[in-house]
Each structure stands twice: as structure tokens, then as C-alpha cells.
C-alpha positions in Angstrom: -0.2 197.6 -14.5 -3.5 198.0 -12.9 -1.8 197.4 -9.2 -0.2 200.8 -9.3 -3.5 202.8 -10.4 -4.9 200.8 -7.2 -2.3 202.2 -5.1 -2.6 205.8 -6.1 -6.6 205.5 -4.9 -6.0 203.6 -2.2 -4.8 205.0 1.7 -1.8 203.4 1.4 1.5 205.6 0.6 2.4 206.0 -3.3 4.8 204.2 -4.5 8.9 204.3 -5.4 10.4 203.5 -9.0 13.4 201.8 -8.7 15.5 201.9 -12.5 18.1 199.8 -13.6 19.8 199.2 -16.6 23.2 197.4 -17.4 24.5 193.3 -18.1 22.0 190.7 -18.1 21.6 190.1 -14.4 17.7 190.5 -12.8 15.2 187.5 -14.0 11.3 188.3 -14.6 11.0 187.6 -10.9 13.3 184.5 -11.1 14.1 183.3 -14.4 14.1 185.1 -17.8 11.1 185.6 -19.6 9.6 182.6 -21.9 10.9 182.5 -25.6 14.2 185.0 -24.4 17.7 183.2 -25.2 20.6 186.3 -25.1 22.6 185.1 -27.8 19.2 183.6 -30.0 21.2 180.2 -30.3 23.0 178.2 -27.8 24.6 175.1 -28.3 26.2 173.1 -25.6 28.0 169.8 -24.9 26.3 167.7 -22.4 27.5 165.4 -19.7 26.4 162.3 -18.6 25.9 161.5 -14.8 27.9 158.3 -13.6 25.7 155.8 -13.1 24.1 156.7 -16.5 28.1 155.9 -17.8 27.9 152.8 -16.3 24.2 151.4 -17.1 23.1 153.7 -20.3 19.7 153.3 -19.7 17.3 156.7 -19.1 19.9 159.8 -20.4 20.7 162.4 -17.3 22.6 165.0 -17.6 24.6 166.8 -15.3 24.7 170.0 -16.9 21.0 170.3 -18.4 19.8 173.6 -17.4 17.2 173.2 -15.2 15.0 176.2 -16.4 14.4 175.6 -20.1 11.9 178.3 -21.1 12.5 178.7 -25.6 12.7 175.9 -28.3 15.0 173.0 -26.9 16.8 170.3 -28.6 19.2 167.6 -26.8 20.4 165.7 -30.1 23.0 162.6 -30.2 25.8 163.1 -32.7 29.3 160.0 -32.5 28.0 159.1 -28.7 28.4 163.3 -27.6 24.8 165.1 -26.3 24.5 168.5 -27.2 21.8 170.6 -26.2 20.8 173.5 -28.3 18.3 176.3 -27.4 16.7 179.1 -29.6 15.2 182.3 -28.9 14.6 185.4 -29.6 17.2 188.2 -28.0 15.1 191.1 -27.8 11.6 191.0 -25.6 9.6 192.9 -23.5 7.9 191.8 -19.7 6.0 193.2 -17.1 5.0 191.4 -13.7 2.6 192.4 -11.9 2.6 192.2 -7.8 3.9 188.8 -6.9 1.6 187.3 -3.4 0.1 184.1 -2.4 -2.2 183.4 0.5 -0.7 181.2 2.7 -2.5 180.1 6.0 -5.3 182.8 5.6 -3.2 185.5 5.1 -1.1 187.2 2.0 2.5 187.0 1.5 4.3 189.2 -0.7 6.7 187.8 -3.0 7.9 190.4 -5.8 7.2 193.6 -6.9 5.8 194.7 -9.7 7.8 195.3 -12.2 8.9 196.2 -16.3 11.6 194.8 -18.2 13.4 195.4 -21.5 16.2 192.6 -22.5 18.1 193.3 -25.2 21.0 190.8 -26.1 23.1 190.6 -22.9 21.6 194.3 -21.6 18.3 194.9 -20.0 16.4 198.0 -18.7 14.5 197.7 -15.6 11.6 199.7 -13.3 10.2 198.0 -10.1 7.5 199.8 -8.4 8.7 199.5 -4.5 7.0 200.5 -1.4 8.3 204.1 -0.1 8.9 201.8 3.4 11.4 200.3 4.7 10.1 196.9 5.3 8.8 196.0 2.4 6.7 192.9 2.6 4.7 194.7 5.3 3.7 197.2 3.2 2.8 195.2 0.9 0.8 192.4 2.9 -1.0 195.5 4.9 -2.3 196.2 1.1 -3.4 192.8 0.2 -5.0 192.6 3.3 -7.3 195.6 2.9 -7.6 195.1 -0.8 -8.6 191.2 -0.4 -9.2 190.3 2.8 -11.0 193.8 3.9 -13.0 194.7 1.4 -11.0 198.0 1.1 -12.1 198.8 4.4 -8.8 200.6 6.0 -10.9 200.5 9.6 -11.8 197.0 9.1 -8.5 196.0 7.7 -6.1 197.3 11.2 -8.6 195.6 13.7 -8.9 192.2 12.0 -5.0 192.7 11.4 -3.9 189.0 12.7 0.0 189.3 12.8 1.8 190.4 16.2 5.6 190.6 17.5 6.6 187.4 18.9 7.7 188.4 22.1 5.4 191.6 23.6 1.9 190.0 20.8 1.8 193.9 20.1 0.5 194.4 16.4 2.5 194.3 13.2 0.6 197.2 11.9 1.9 200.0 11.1 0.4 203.3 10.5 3.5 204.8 8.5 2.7 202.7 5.5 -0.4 205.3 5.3 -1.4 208.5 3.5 -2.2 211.2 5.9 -5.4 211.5 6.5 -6.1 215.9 5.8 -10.0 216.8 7.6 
């Protein structure tokens, strides 16, 4: 992941890992990654909406998973639905850092991250800011990296965001490296 190597050289503070392993429970940031399906074949019986019952014209389904993300199938057999989904249980993912620029500015989403799924079992590592308050952290990287041409200086005075109430700076200088001269 070629966001941590950036952090290491950069002036911000190195980062945490974060380990978890256990059930099936984190996505790769919200849903599981493309081909996975835990048990490699799922079949399940589907349910009509109501007014579908009453006019049968375009199909819906109540219980369709909304995320469909291996091979799918939704086949009629006697007048029943069945959807039936096939993947592969075992898979590796990484994501790097998750941000968007919204309004000028960068806003941190996820972090990033390695996972190992494994049936109903995964193994994960996030790389997390050693902070508290994490988004700062990681929007007073973006900034500099992005929006400050790695320029730590440049980066604080153009740094846009205040308090609400006193309009005293968002910075914060804790989020740094110590500078040794």
C-alpha cells in the first residue's frame, strides 16, 4: 500500500495497526469484496412485493439483496423465484485510503486497510491514525499531500477549516512528528 510508505516520509505521525480476526463481520469498506460468497453457493426463495401480486407485470422483489457483487441467477421454477449466487469462499483485499474532495477540500472516508476472508472467518489490519480524531488526521494529510504540494508550511496557513463558534483553526499540531534541530 503505497499510502503507508508516504506516511513514514511524510511530517505527519506514523501510523497504528489495528488487527482483527473472528466471524464474518467488517466489509471491504462496506460490502464484501467482488466475486466473495461465504458459503460459494447460495440459493434463496424470493418474495414478491404486493402490487407486483396483484398486477404481475415488471418482477420486484422484496428480499433481493441489494449488493449483488458474484455470479447471480433469479430463475422461475412452479410460479416460486429463487435467487442463487456463486462465489468463491476464500479471497484476499486490500483498500487503500478511502477520501473524496468535496467543496475544495478532502474528506476522509476509510482507512486503509488488508483483509483475509475465509468461509465465514476473516483476518483483518487497518492502518489508523495514532490520533484521536481521526478524519482530522487524515484530511490534514490530504491537504498537504494534494492540495499543498507537500508543503507542511504552506499546508497550516491555507488550512481553511475553523471551530464554529470562536473561527479559531482546526489544525492541529499533535498530528505531527516532532521536529529535532
Amino acid at each position: 500500500m503505497k499510502i503507508i510508505n508516504i506516511i513514514k516520509n511524510s511530517p505527519f505521525k506514523s501510523l497504528k495497526k489495528k488487527y482483527y480476526l473472528g466471524k464474518l463481520v467488517h466489509g471491504t469498506p462496506y460490502f464484501y469484496p467482488r466475486g466473495f460468497s461465504s458459503s460459494i453457493i447460495e440459493i434463496k426463495k424470493l418474495k414478491l412485493t404486493n402490487s407486483d401480486i396483484l398486477k404481475n407485470k415488471n418482477k420486484k422483489f422484496s428480499n433481493l439483496p441489494l449488493i449483488r457483487r458474484s455470479k447471480n441467477w433469479t430463475i422461475n421454477i412452479f410460479n416460486n423465484y429463487y435467487y442463487i449466487e456463486i462465489g468463491t469462499p476464500i479471497i484476499y483485499h486490500t483498500n487503500e485510503l478511502g477520501w473524496k474532495d468535496k467543496y475544495d477540500t478532502p474528506r476522509f472516508e476509510w482507512s486503509p486497510a488488508f483483509f483475509i476472508l475465509f468461509f465465514n472467518w476473516q483476518f483483518c489490519i487497518w492502518w489508523i491514525a495514532p490520533v484521536k480524531n481521526q478524519d482530522l488526521y487524515w484530511e490534514m494529510f490530504l491537504w498537504w499531500k494534494y492540495y499543498s504540494n507537500e508543503n507542511i508550511i504552506k499546508a497550516k496557513e491555507d488550512w481553511s477549516w475553523c471551530n464554529y463558534e470562536d473561527k479559531i483553526s482546526t489544525w492541529d499540531d499533535n498530528n505531527l512528528k516532532e521536529i529535532k534541530i
